[in-house]
N, CA, C and O atoms as CSV, one atom per row, in Angstrom:
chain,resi,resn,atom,element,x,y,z
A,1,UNK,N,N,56.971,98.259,230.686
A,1,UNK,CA,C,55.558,98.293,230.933
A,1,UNK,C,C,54.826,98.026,229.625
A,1,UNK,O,O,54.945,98.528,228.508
A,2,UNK,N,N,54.080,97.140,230.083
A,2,UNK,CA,C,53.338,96.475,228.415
A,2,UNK,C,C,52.025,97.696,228.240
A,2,UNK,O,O,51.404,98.271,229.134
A,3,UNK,N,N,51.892,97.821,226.708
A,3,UNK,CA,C,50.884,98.717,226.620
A,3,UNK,C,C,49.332,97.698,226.484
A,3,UNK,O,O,49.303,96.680,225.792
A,4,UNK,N,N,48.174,98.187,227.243
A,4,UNK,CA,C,46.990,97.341,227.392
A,4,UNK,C,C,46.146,98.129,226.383
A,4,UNK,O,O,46.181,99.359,226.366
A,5,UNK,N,N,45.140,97.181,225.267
A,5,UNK,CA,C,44.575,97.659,224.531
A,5,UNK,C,C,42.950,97.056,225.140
A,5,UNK,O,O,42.709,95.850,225.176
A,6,UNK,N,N,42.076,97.970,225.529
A,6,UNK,CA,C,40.993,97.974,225.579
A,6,UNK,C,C,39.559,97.585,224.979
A,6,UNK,O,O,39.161,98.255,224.026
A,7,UNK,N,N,39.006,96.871,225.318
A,7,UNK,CA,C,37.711,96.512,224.057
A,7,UNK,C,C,36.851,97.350,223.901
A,7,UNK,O,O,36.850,98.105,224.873
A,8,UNK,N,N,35.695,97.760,222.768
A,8,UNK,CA,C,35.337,99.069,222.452
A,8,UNK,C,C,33.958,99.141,223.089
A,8,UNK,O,O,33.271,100.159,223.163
A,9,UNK,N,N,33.622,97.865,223.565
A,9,UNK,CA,C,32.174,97.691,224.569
A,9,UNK,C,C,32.574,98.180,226.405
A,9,UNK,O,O,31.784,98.594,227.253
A,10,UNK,N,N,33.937,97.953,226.519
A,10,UNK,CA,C,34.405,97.906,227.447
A,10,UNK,C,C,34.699,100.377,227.610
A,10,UNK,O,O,34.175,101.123,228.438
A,11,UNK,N,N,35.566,100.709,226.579
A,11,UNK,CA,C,35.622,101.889,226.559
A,11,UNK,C,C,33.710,102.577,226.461
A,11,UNK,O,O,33.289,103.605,226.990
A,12,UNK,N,N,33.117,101.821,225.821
A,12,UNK,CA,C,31.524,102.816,225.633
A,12,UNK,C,C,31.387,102.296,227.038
A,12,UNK,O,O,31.470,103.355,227.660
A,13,UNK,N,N,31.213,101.249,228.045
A,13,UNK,CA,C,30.404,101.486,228.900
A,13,UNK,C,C,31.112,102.483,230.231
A,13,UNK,O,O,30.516,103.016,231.167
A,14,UNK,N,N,32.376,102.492,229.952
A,14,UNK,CA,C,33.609,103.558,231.036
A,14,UNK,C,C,32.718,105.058,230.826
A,14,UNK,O,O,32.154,105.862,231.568
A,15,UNK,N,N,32.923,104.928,229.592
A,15,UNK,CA,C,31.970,106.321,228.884
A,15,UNK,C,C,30.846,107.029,229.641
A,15,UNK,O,O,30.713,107.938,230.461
A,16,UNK,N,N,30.113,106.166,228.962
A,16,UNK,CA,C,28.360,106.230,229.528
A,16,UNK,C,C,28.706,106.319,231.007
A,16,UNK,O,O,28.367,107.329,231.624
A,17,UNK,N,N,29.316,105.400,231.578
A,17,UNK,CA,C,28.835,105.699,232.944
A,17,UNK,C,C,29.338,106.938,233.296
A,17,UNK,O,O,28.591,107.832,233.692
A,18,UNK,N,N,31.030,107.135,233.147
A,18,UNK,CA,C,31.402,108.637,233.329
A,18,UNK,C,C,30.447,109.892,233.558
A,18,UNK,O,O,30.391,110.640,234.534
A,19,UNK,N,N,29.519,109.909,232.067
A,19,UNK,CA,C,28.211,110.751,231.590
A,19,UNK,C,C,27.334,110.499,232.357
A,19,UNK,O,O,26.454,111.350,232.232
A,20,UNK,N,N,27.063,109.685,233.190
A,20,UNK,CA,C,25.737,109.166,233.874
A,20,UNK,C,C,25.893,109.845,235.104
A,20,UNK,O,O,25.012,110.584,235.544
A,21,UNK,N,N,27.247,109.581,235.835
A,21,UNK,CA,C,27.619,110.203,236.836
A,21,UNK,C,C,28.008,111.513,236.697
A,21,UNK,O,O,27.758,112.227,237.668
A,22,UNK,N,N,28.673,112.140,235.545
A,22,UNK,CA,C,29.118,113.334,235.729
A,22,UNK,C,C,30.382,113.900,235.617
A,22,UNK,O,O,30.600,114.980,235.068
A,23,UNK,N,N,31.312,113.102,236.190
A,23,UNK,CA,C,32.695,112.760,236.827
A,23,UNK,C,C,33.693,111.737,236.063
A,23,UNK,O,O,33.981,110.699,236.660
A,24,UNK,N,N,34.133,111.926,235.023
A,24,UNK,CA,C,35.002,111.103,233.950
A,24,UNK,C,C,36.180,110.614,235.092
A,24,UNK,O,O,36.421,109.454,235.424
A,25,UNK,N,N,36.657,111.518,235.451
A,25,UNK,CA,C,37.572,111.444,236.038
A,25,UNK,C,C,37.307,110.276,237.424
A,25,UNK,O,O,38.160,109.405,237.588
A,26,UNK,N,N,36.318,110.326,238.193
A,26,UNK,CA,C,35.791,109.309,239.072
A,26,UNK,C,C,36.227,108.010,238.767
A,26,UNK,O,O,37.080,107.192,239.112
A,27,UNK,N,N,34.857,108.219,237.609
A,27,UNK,CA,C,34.781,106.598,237.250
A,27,UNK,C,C,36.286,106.132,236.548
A,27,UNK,O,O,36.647,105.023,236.943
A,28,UNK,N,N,37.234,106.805,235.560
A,28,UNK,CA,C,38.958,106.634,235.694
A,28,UNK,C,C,39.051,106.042,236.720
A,28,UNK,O,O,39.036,104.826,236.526
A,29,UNK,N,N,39.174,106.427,238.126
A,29,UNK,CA,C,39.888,105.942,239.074
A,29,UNK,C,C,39.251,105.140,239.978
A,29,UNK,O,O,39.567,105.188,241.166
A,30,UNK,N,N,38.146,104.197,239.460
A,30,UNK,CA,C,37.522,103.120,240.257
A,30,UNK,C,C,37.867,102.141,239.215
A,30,UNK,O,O,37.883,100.985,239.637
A,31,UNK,N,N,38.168,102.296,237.876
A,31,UNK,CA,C,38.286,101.090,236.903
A,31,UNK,C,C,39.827,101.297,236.759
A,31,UNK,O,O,40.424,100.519,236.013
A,32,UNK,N,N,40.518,102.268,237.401
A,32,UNK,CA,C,42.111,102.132,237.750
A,32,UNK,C,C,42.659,102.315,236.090
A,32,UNK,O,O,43.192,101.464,235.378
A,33,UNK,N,N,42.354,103.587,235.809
A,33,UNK,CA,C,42.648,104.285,234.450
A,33,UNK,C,C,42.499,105.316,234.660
A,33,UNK,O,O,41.650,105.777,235.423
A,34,UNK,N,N,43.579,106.123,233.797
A,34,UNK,CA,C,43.871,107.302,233.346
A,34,UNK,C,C,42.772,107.874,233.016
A,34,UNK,O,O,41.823,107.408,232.386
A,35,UNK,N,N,42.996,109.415,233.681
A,35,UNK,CA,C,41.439,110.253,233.447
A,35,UNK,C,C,41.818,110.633,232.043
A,35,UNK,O,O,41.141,110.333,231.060
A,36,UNK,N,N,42.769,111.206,232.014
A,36,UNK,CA,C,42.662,111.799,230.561
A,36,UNK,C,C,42.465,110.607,229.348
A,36,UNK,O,O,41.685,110.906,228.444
A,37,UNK,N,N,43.161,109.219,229.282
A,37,UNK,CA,C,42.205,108.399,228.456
A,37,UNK,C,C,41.271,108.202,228.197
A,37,UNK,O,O,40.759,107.822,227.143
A,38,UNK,N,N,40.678,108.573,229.703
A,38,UNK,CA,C,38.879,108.278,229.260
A,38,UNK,C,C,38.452,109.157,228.831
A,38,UNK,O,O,37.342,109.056,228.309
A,39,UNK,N,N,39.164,110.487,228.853
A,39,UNK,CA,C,38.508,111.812,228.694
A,39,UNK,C,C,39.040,111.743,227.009
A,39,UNK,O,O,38.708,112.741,226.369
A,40,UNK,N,N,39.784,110.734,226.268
A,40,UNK,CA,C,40.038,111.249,224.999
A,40,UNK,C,C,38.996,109.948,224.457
A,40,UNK,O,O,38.437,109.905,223.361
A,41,UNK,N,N,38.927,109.080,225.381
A,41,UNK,CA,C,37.915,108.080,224.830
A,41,UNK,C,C,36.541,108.840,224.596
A,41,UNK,O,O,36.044,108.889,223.470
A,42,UNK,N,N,35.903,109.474,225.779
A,42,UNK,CA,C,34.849,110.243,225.455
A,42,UNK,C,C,34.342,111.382,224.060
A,42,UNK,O,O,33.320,111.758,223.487
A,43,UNK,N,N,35.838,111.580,224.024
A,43,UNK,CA,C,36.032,112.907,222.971
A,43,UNK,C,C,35.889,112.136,221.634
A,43,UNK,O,O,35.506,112.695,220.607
A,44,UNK,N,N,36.348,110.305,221.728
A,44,UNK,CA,C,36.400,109.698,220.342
A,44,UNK,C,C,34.860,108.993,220.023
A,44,UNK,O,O,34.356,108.338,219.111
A,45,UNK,N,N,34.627,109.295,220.752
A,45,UNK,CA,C,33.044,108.291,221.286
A,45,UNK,C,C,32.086,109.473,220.634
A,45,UNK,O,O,31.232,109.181,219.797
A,46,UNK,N,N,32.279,110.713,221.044
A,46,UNK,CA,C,31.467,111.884,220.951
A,46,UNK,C,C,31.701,112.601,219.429
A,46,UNK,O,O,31.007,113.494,218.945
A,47,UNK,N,N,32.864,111.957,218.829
A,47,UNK,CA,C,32.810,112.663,217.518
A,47,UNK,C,C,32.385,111.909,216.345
A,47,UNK,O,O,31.658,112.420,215.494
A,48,UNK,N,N,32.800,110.754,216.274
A,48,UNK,CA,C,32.298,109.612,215.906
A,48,UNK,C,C,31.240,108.789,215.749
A,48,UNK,O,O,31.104,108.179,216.810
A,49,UNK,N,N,30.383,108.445,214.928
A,49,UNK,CA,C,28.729,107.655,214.761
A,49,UNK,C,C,29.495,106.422,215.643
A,49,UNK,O,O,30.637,105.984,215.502
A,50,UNK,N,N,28.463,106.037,216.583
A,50,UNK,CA,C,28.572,104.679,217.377
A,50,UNK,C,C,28.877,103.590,216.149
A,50,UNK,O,O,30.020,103.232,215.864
A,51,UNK,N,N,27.786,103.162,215.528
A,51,UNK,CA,C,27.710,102.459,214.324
A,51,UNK,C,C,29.170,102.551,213.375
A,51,UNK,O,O,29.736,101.508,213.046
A,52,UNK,N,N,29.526,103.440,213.113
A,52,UNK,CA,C,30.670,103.383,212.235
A,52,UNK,C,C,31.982,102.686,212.921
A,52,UNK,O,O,32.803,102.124,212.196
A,53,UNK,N,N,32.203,102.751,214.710
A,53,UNK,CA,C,33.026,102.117,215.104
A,53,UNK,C,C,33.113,100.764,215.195
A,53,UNK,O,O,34.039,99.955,215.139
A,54,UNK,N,N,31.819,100.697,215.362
A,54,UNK,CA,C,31.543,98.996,215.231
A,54,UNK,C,C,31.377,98.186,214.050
A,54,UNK,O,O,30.930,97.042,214.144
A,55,UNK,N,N,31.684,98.665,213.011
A,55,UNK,CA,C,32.447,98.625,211.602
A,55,UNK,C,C,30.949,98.182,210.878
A,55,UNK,O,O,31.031,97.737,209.734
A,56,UNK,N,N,29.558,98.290,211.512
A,56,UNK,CA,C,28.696,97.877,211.112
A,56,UNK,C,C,27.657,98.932,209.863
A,56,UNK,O,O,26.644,98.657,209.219
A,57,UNK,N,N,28.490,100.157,209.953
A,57,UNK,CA,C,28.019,101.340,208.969
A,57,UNK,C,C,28.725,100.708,207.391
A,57,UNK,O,O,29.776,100.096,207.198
A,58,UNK,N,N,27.858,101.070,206.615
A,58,UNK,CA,C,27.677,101.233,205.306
A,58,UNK,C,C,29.386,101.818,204.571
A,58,UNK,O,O,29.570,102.983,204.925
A,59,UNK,N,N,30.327,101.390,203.872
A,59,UNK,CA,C,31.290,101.674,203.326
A,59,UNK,C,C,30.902,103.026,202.730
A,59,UNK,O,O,29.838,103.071,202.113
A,60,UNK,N,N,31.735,104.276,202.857
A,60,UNK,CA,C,31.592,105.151,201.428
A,60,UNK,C,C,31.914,105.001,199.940
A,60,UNK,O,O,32.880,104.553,199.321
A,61,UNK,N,N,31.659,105.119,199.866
A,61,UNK,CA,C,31.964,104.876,198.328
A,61,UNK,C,C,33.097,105.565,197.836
A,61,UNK,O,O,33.483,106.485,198.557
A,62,UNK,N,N,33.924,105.296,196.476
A,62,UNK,CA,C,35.304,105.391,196.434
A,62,UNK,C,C,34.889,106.430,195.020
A,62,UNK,O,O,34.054,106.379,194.117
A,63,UNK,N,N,35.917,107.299,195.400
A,63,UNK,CA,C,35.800,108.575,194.568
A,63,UNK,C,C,35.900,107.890,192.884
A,63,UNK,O,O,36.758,107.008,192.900
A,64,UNK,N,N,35.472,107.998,191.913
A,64,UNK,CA,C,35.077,107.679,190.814
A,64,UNK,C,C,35.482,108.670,189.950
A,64,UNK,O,O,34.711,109.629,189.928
A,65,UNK,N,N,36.667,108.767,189.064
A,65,UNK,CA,C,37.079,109.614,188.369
A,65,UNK,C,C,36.021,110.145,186.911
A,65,UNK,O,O,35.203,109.312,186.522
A,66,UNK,N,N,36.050,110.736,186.592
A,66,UNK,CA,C,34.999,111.265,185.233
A,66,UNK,C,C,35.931,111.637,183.967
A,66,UNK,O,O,37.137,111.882,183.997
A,67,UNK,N,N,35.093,111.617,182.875
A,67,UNK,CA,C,36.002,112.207,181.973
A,67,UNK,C,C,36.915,113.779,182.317
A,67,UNK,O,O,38.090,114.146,182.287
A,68,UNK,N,N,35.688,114.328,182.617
A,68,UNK,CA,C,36.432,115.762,182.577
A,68,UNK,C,C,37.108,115.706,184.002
A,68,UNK,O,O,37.655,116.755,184.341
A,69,UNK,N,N,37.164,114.536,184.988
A,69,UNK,CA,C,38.487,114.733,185.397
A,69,UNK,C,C,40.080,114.582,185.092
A,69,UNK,O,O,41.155,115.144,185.303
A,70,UNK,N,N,39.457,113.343,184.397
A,70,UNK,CA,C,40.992,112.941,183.180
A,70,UNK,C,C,41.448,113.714,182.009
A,70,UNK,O,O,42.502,113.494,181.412
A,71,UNK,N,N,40.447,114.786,181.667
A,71,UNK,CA,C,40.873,115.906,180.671
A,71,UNK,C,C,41.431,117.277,181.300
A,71,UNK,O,O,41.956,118.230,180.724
A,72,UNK,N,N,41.176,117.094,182.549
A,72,UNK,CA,C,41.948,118.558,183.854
A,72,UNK,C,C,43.157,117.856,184.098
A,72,UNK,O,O,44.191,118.516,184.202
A,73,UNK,N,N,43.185,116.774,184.192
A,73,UNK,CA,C,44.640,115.840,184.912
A,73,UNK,C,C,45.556,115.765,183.229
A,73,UNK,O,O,46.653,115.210,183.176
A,74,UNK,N,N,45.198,116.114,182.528
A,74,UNK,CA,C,45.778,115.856,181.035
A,74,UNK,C,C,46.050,117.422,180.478
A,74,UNK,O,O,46.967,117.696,179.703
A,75,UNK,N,N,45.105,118.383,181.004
A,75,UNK,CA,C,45.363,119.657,180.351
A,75,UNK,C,C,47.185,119.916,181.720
A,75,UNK,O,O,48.359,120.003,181.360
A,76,UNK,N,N,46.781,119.944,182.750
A,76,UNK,CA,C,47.530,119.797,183.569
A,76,UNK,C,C,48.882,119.339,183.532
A,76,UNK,O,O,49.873,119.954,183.928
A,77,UNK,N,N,48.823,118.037,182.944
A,77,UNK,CA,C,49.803,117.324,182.762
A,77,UNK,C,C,50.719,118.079,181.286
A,77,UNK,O,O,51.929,118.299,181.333
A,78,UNK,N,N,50.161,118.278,180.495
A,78,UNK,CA,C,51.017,118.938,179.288
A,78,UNK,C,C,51.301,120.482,179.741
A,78,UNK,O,O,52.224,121.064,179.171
A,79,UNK,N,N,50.628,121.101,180.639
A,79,UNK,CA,C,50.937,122.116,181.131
A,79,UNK,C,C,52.559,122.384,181.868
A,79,UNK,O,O,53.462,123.178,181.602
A,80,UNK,N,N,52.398,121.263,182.941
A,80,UNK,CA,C,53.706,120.989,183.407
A,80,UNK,C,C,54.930,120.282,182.392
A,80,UNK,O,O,56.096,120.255,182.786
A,81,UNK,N,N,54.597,119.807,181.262
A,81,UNK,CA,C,55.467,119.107,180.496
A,81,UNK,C,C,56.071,120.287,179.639
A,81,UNK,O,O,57.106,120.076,179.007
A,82,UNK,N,N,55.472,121.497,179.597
A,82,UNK,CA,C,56.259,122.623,178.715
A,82,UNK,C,C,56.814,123.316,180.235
A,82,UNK,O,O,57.977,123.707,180.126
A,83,UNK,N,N,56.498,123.436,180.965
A,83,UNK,CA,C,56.848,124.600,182.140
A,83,UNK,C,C,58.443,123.934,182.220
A,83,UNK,O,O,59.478,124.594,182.125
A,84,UNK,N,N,58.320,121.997,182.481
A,84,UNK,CA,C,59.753,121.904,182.408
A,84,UNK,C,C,60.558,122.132,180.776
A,84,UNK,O,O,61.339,123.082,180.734
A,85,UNK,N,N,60.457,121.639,180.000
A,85,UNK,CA,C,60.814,121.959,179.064
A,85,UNK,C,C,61.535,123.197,178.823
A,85,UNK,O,O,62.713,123.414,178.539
A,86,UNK,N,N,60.248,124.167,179.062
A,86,UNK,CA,C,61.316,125.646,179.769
A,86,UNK,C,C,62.152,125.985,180.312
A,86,UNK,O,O,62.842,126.943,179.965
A,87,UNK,N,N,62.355,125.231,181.421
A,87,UNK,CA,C,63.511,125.433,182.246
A,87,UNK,C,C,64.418,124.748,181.873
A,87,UNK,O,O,65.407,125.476,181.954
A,88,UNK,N,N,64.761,123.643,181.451
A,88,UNK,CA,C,65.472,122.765,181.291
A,88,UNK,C,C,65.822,123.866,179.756
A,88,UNK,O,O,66.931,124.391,179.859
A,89,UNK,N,N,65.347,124.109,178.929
A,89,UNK,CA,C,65.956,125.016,177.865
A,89,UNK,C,C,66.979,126.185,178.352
A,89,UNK,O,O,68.084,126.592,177.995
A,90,UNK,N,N,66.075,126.493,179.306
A,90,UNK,CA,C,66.700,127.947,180.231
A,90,UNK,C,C,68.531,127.699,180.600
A,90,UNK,O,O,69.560,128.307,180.307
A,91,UNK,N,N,68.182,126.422,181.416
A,91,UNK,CA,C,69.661,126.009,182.007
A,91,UNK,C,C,70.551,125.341,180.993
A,91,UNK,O,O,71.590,124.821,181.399
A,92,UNK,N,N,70.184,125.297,179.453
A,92,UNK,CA,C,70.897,124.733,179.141
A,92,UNK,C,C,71.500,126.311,178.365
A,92,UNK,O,O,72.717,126.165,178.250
A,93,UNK,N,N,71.214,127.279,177.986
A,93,UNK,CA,C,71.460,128.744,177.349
A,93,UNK,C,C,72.223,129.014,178.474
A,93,UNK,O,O,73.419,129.104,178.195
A,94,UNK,N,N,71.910,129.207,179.880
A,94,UNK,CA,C,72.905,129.949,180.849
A,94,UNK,C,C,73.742,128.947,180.838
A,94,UNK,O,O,74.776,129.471,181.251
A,95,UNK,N,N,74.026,127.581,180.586
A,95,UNK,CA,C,75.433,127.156,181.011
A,95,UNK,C,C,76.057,127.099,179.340
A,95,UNK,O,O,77.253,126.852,179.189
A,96,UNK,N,N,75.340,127.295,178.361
A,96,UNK,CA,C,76.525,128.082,177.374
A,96,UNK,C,C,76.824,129.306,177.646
A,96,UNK,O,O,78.040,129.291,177.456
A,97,UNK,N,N,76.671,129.912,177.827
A,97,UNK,CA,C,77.244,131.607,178.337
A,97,UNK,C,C,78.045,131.206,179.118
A,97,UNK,O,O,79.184,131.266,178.654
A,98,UNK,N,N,77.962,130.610,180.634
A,98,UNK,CA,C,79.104,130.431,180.839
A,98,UNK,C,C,80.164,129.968,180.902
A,98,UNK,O,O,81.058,130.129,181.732
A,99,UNK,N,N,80.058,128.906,179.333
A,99,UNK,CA,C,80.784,128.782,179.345
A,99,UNK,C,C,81.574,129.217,178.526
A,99,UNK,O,O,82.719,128.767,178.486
A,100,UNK,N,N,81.002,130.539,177.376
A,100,UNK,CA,C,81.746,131.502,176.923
A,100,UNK,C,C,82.303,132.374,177.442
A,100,UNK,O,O,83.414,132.656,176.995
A,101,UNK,N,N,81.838,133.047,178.434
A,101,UNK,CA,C,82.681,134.022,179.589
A,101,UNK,C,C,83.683,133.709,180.023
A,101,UNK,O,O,84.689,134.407,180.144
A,102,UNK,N,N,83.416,131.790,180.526
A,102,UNK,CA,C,84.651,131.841,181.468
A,102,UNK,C,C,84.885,129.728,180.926
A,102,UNK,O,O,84.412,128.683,181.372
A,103,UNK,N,N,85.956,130.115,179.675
A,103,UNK,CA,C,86.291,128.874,178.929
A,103,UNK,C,C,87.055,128.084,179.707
A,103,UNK,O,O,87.255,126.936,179.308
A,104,UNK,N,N,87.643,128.518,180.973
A,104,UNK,CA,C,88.128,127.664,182.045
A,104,UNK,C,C,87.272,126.257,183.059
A,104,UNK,O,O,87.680,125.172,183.476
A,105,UNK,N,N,85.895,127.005,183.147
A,105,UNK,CA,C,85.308,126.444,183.831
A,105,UNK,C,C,84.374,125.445,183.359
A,105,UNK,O,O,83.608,125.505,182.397
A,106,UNK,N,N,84.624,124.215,184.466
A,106,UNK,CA,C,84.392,122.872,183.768
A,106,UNK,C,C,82.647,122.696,184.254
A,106,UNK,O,O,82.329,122.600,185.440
A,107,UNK,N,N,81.822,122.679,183.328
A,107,UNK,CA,C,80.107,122.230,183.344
A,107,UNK,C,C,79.968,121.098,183.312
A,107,UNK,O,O,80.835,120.670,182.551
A,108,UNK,N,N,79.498,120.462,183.614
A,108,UNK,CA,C,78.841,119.044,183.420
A,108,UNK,C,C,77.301,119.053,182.430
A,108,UNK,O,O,76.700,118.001,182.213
């Protein structure tokens, strides 16, 4: 079964009329569609600016980094560069110990 993709003049007017009448579910089954599609079409119709679907709204604008964001992403960054450092010191002290305890066992 092939999946059918719908046009978005075609889903707003299923819509509206649904709303006009009352009955989503009705008008579904005179245009020989799934109620609950129309009922998630309605729900996408209703959350959504009309305008923005019709790609005719205004772009947002793209987040624009600042200095003092690149000096949080940098305090940050040397923050994490000692935290490993630490550990990586850590594991290298516990695998000399053990390998003084136990001179059998082979470490990589």
């Amino acid at each position: 079964m092939e999946r059918k993709r719908y046009d978005l003049n075609f889903k707003k007017m299923v819509v509206a009329k649904g709303r006009e009448v009352g009955n989503m579910t009705a008008v579904a089954r005179q245009h020989e569609l799934d109620p609950k599609m129309v009922l998630r079409w309605a729900k996408e119709l209703s959350r959504m600016d009309l305008e923005q679907l019709d790609g005719s709204a205004l772009k947002q604008s793209a987040f624009i980094p600042t200095a003092s964001d690149y000096a949080a992403l940098e305090k940050e960054h040397e923050k994490l560069k000692k935290l490993y450092a630490e550990q990586a010191l850590e594991r290298e002290i516990l695998r000399d110990l053990l390998k003084k305890t136990n001179p059998n066992l082979r470490i990589k």
